[in-house]
NUNU-151960 format. One record per residue (C-alpha): z, x, y; residue in three letters. Coordinates in pm, 1 decimal, always signed. Layout:
residues N
PT  up  east  north  aa
PT  Z  X  Y  ALA
...
//
This chain:
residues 381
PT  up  east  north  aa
PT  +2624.7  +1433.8  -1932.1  UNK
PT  +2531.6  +1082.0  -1990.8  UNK
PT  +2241.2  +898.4  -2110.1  UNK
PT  +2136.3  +804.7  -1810.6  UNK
PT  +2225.3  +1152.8  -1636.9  UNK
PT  +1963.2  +1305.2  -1900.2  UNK
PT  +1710.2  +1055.0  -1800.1  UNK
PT  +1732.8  +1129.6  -1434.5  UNK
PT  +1715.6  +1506.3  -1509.9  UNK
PT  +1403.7  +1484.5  -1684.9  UNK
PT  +1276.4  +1267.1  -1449.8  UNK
PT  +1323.5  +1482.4  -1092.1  UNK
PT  +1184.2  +1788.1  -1325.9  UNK
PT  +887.0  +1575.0  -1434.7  UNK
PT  +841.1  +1467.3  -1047.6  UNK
PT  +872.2  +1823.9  -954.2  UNK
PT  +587.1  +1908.6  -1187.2  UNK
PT  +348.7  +1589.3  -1144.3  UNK
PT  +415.1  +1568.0  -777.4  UNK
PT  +359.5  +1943.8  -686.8  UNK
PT  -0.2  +1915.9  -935.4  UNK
PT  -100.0  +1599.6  -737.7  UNK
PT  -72.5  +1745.8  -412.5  UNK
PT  -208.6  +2080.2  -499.1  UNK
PT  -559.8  +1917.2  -538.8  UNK
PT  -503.9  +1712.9  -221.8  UNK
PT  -453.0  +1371.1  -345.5  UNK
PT  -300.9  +1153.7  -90.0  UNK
PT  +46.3  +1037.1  -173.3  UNK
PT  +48.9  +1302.9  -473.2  UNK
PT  +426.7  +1290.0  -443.8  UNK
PT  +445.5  +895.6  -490.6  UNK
PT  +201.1  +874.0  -786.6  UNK
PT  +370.7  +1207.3  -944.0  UNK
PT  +732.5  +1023.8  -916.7  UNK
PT  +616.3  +653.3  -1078.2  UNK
PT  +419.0  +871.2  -1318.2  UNK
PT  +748.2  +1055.7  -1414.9  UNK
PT  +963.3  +745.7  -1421.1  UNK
PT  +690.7  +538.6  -1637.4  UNK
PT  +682.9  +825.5  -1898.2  UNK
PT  +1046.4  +817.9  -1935.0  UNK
PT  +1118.9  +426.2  -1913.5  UNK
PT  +806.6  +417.6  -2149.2  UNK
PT  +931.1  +690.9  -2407.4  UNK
PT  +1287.0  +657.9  -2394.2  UNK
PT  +1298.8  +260.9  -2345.5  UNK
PT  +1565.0  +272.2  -2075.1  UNK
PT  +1519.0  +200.6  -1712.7  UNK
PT  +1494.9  +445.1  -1440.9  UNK
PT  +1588.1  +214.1  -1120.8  UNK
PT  +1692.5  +395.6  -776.1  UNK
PT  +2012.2  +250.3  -603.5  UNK
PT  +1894.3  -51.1  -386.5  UNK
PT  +2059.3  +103.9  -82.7  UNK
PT  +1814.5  +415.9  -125.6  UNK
PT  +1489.3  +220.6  -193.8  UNK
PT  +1566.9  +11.4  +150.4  UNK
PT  +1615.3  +343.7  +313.4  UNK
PT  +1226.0  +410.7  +181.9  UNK
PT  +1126.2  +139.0  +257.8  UNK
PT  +1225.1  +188.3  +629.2  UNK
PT  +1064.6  +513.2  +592.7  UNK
PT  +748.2  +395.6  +503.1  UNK
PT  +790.3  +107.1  +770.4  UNK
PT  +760.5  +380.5  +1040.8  UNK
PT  +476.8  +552.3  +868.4  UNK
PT  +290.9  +253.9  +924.2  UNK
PT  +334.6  +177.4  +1275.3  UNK
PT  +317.6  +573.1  +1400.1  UNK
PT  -104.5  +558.5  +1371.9  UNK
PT  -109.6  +209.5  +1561.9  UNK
PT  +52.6  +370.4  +1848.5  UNK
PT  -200.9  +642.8  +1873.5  UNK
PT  -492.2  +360.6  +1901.1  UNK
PT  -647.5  +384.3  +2274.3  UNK
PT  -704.2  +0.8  +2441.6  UNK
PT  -1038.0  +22.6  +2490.5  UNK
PT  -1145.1  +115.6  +2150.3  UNK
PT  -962.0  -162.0  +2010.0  UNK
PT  -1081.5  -402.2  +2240.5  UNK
PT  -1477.8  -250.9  +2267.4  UNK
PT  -1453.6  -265.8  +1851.0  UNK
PT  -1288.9  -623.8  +1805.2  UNK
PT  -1577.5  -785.9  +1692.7  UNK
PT  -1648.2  -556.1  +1477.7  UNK
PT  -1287.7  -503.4  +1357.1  UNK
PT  -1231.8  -867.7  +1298.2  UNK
PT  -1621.5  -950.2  +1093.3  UNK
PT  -1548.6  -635.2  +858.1  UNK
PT  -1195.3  -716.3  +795.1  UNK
PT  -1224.2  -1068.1  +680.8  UNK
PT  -1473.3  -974.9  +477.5  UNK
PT  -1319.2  -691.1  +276.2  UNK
PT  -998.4  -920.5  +279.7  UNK
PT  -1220.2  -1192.8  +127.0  UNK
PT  -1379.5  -924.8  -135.8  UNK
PT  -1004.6  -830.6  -242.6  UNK
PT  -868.1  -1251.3  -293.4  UNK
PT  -1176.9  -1287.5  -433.4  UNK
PT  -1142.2  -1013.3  -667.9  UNK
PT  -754.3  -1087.0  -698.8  UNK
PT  -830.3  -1438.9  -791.4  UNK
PT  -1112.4  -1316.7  -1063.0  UNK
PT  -862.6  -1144.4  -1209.3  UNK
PT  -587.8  -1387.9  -1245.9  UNK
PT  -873.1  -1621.6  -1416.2  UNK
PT  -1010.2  -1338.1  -1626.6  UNK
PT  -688.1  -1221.0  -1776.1  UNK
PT  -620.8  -1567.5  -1903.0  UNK
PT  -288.0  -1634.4  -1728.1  UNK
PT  -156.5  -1273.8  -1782.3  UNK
PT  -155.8  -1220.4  -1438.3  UNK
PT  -37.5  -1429.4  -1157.6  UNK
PT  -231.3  -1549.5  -868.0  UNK
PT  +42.3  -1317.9  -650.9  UNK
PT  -6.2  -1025.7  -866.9  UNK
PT  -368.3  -1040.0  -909.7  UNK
PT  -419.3  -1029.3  -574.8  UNK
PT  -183.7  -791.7  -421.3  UNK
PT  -326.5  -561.0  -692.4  UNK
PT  -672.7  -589.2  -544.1  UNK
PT  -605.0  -607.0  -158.5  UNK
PT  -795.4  -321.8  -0.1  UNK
PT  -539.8  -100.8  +210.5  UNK
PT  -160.6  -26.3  +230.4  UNK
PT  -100.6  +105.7  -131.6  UNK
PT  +221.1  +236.3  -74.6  UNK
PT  +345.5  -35.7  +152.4  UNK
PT  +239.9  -354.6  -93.1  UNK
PT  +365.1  -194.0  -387.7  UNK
PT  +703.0  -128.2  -227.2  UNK
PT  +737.4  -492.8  -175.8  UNK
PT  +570.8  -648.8  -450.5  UNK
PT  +850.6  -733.4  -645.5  UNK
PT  +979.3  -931.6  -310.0  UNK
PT  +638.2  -1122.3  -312.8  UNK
PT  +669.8  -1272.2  -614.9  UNK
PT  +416.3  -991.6  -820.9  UNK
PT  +467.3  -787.5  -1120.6  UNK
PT  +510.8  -463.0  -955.9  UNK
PT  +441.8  -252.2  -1199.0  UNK
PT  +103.3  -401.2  -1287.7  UNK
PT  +62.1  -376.0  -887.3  UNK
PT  +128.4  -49.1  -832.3  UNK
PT  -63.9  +116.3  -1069.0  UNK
PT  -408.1  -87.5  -998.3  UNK
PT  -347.7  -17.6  -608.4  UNK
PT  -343.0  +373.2  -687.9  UNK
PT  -565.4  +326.6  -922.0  UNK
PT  -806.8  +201.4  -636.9  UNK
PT  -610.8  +449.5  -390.4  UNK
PT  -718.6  +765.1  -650.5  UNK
PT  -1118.8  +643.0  -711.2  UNK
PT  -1173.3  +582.7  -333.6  UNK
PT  -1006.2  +955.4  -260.9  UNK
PT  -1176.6  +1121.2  -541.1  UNK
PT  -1497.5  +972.4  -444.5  UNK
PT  -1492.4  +1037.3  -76.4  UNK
PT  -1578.7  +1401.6  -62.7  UNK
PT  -1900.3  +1320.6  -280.5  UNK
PT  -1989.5  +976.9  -126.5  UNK
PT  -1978.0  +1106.6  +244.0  UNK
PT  -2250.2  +1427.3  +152.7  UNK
PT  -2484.0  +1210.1  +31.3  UNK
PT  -2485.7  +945.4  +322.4  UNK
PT  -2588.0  +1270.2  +567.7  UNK
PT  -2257.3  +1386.0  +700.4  UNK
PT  -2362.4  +1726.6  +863.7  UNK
PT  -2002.9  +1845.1  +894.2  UNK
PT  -1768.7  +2053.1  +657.8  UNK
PT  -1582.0  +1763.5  +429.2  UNK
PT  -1219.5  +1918.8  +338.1  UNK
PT  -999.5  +1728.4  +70.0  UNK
PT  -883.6  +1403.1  +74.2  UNK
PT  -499.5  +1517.6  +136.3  UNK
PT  -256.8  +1321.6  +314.1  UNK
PT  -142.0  +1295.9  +678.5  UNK
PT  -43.9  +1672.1  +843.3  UNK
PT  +322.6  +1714.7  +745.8  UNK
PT  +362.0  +2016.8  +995.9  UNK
PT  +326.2  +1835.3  +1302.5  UNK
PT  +643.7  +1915.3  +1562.9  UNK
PT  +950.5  +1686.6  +1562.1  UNK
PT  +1224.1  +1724.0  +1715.5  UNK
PT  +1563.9  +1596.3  +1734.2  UNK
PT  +1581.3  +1289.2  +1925.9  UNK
PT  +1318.3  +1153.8  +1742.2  UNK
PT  +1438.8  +1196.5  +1346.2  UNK
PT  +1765.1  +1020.1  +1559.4  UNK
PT  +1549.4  +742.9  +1641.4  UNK
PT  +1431.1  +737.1  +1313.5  UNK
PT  +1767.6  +735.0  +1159.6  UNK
PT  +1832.7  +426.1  +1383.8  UNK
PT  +1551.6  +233.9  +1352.5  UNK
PT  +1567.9  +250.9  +956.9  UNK
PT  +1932.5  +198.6  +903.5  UNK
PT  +1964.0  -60.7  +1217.7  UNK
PT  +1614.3  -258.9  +1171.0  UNK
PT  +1597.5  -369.2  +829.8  UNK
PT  +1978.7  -557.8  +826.6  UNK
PT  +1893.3  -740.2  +1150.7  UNK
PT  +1561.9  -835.6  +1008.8  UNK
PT  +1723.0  -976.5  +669.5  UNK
PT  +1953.5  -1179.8  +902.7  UNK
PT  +1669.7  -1341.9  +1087.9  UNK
PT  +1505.9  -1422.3  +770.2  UNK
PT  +1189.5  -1160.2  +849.1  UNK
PT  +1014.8  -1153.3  +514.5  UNK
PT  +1013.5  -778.0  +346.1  UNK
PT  +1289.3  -692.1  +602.0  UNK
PT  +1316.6  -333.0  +491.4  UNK
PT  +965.2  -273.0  +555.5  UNK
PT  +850.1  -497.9  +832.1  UNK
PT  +1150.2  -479.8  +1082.1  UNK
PT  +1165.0  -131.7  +1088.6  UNK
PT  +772.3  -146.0  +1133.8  UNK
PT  +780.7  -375.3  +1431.6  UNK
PT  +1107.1  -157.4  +1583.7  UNK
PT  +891.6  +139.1  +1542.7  UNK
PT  +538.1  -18.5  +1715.2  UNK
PT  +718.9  -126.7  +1967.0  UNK
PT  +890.4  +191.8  +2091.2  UNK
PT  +602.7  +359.3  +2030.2  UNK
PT  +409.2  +152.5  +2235.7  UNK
PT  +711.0  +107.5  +2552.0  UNK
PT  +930.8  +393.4  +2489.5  UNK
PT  +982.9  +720.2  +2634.0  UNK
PT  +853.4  +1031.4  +2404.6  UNK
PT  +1176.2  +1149.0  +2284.6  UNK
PT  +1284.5  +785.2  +2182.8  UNK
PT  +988.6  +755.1  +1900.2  UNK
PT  +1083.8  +806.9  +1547.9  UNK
PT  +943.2  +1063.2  +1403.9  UNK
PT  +940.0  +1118.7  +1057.1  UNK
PT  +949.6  +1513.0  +912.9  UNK
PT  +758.4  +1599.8  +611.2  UNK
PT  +1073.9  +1580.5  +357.1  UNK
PT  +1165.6  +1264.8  +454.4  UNK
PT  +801.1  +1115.5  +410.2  UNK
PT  +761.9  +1282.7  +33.9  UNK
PT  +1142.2  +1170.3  -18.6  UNK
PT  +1065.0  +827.2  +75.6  UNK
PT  +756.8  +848.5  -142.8  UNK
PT  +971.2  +959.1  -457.1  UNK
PT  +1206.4  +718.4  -426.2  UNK
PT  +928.5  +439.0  -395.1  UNK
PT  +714.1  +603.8  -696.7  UNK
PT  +1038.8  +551.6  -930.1  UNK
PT  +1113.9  +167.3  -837.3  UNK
PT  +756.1  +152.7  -929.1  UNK
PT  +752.5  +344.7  -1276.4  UNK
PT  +1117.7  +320.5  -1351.2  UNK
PT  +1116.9  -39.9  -1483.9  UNK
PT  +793.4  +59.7  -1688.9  UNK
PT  +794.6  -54.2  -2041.8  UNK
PT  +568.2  -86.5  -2350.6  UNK
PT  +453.8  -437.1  -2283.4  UNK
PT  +359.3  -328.1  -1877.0  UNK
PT  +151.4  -23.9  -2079.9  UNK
PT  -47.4  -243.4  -2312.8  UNK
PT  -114.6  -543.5  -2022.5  UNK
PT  -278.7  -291.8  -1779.9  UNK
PT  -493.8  -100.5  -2056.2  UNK
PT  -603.5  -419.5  -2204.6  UNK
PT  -683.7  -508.4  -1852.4  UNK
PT  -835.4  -185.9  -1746.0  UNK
PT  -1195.0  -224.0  -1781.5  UNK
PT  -1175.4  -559.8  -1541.9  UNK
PT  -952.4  -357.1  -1332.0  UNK
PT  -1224.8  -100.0  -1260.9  UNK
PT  -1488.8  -379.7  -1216.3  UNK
PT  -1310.5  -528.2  -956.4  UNK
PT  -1198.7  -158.8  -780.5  UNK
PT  -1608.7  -94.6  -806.4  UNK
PT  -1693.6  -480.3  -674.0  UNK
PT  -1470.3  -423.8  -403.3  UNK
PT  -1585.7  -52.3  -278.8  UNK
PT  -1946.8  -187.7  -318.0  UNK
PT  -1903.7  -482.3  -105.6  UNK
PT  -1727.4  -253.3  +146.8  UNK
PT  -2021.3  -60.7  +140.7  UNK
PT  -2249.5  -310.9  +210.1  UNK
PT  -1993.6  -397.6  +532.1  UNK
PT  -2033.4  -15.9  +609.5  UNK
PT  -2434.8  -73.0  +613.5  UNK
PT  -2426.9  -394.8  +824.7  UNK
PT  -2169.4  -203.6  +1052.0  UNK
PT  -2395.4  +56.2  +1059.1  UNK
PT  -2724.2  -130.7  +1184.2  UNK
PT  -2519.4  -341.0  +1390.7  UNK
PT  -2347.4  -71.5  +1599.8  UNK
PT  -2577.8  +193.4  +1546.1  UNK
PT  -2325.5  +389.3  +1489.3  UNK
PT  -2415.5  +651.3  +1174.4  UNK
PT  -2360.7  +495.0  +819.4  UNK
PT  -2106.6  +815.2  +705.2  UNK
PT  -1892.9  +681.0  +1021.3  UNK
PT  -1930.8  +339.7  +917.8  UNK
PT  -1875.2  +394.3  +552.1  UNK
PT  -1553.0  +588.0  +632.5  UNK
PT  -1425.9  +279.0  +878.2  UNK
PT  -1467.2  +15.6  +604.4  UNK
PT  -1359.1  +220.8  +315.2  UNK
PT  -1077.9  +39.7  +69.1  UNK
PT  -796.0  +196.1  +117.4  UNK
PT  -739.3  +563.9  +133.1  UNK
PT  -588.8  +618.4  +489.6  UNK
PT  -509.6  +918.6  +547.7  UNK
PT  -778.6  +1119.0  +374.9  UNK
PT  -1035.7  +883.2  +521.3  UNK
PT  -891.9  +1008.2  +874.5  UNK
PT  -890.1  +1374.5  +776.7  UNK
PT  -1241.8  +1352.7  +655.6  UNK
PT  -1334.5  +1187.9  +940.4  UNK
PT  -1186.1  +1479.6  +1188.8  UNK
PT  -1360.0  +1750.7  +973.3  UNK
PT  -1718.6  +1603.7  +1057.5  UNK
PT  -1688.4  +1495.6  +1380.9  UNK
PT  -1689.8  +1100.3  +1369.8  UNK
PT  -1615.8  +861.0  +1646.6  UNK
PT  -1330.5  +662.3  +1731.2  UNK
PT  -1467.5  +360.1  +1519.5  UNK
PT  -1300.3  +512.3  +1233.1  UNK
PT  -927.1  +526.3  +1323.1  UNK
PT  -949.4  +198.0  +1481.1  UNK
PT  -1101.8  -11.8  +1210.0  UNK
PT  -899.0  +158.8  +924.8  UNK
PT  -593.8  +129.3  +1107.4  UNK
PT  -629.7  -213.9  +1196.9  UNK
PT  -727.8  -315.4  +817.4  UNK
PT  -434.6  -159.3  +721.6  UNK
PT  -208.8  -356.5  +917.8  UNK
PT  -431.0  -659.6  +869.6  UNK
PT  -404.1  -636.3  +425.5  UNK
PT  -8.9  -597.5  +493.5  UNK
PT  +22.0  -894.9  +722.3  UNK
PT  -202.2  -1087.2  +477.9  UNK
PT  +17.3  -941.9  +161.5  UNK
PT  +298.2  -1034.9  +289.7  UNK
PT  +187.1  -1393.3  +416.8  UNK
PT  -76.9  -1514.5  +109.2  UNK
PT  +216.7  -1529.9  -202.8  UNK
PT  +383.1  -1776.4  +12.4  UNK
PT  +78.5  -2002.6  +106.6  UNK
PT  +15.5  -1953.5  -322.9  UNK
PT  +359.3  -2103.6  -363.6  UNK
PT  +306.8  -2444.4  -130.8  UNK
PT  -35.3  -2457.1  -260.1  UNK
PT  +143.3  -2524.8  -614.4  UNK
PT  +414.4  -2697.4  -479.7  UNK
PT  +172.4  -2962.6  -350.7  UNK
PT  -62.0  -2970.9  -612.0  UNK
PT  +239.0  -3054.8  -833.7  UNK
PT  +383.5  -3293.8  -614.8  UNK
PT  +40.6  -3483.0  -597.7  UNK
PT  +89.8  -3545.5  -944.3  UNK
PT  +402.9  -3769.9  -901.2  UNK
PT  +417.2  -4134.9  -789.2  UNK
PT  +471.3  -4141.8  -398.0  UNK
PT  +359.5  -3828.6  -380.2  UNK
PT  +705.5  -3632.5  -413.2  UNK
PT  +698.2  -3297.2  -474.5  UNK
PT  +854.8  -3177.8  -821.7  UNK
PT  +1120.6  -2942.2  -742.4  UNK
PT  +1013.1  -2622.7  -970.7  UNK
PT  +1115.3  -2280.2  -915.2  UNK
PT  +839.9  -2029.1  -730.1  UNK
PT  +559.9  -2066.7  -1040.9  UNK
PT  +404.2  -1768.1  -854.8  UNK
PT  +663.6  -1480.2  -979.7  UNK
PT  +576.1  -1301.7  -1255.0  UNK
PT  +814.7  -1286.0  -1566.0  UNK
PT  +1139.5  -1086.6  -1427.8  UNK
PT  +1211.3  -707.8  -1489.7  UNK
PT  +1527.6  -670.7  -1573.3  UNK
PT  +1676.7  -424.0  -1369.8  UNK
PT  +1427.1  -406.5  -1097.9  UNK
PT  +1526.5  -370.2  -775.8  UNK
PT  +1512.6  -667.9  -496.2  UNK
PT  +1542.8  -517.5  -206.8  UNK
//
């Protein structure tokens, strides 16, 4: 067996191991963070790359796609529209908290990380989905991915502890992920098929940025807003924690020494901004809370940073109100849209403050200053 061969053996055994430990204590997307944990130790010990097949990681990415539309088509109309206010005041603020914190970064790490990194590390919601892409943003993904788990594991850990001590009367289980054992059937792991092989080469043609991610996203919303039941995609629990793997090792697989020492030299700032931004979404949650007069443990668990999935199984366990699901799911989609959309208005903010420089105005023609330094190796999908 090869080099690499041995690599890739070690590295499904160490996923097996991380990723079954992970989930065993209920940690949403154990089976992501146990895979770019497994990758990172062996890039990081052995010095060679651990990079998935680009064909594969699209394949996730379309995966992950569908994850991410399936809650928005279980939103009912007139919570969305008896919540808008609401959703829209809390949301710009916690998207304000995370460029803010994003952009306190960048300026406290003295140019070690990028404008695009900093804040797609700190944007409140989508963990899985913004690190899948970062590298397409213009980010470091590495650096991304492990400060938005990072956030993902300290608002998940904390949750079961937070929500006791706000007055929740109800029995709080774990944090875990979505329920895997919900039915499928066969029509709709066809449509799923089809969506995530059809969607994401269509979308590249048409230019749609992150095609692997968004067009299968938007297929996916819309059938599951217009389309018969057995035409949804529906996505079994293998192919969810496969998708995760295969994300978790583009993440960890192009891990190196110098990745290692940047994000522990950065750590403590990391973890101020993680606490700046869960305390600010508090203080949304207590506004929301005397505004609505709605209790704070329901408002708390609307505005919390991140954390989907166990935020919406907490929520079930103690009884809370449709203000949950709605304003989480609607942040979520709001940090991607913003995710994908803010490294590009970084780029023409540069461009012209460059070009302002010159005589008449013209722009300088410069490559995207934005990107971080390239990984060699790492995937562009």
């Amino acid at each position: 067996m090869t080099t690499a061969g041995w690599r890739w053996t070690g590295c499904v055994a160490l996923t097996a191991v991380f990723g079954y430990a992970l989930q065993r204590i209920g940690l949403a997307g154990g089976w992501l963070i146990g895979a770019m944990l497994a990758a990172a130790v062996l890039a990081f010990g052995t010095g060679g790359q651990l990079v998935p097949r680009r064909q594969l990681v699209r394949l996730a990415q379309g995966v992950i796609g569908v994850l991410t539309a399936l809650p928005l088509t279980q939103l009912r109309g007139t919570d969305v529209i008896g919540y808008l206010g609401l959703a829209v005041v809390s949301i710009l603020i916690t998207l304000g908290i995370s460029i803010g914190c994003g952009l306190w970064l960048t300026r406290a790490s003295g140019g070690e990380v990028t404008p695009n990194t900093g804040i797609l590390a700190m944007i409140a919601g989508g963990a899985s989905t913004v690190s899948t892409i970062a590298d397409q943003l213009g980010a470091d993904q590495r650096y991304v991915s492990l400060s938005q788990y990072l956030r993902l594991l300290v608002v998940t850990a904390t949750l079961p502890v937070v929500i006791p001590l706000l007055g929740a009367t109800g029995g709080v289980g774990h944090a875990g992920g979505p329920t895997g054992d919900a039915p499928w059937t066969v029509s709709g792991v066809i449509a799923l098929a089809v969506v995530i092989v059809c969607a994401g080469p269509v979308g590249e043609r048409l230019r749609v940025p992150a095609p692997y991610l968004l067009a299968p996203l938007l297929v996916a919303l819309v059938l599951g807003l217009a389309a018969p039941g057995g035409a949804v995609p529906q996505v079994p629990e293998v192919v969810k924690e496969a998708a995760y793997v295969l994300v978790g090792w583009q993440a960890g697989g192009s891990f190196s020494r110098a990745a290692m020492a940047l994000f522990v030299r950065l750590l403590p700032r990391t973890l101020l901004f993680i606490a700046v931004t869960i305390g600010g979404c508090f203080a949304v949650a207590a506004g929301t809370s005397a505004w609505c007069g709605i209790p704070l443990t329901d408002a708390y668990l609307a505005t919390s940073p991140g954390g989907i999935y166990g935020v919406l199984a907490i929520s079930h366990d103690i009884g809370s109100g449709p203000v949950v699901a709605t304003l989480q799911v609607l942040r979520m989609v709001v940090m991607l849209l913003a995710a994908v959309a803010l490294p590009e208005v970084i780029r023409r903010a540069q461009e012209r403050r460059r070009g302002g420089g010159r005589p008449g105005g013209k722009p300088v023609p410069v490559p995207d200053g934005s990107r971080s330094t390239p990984v060699k190796g790492t995937t562009s999908s």
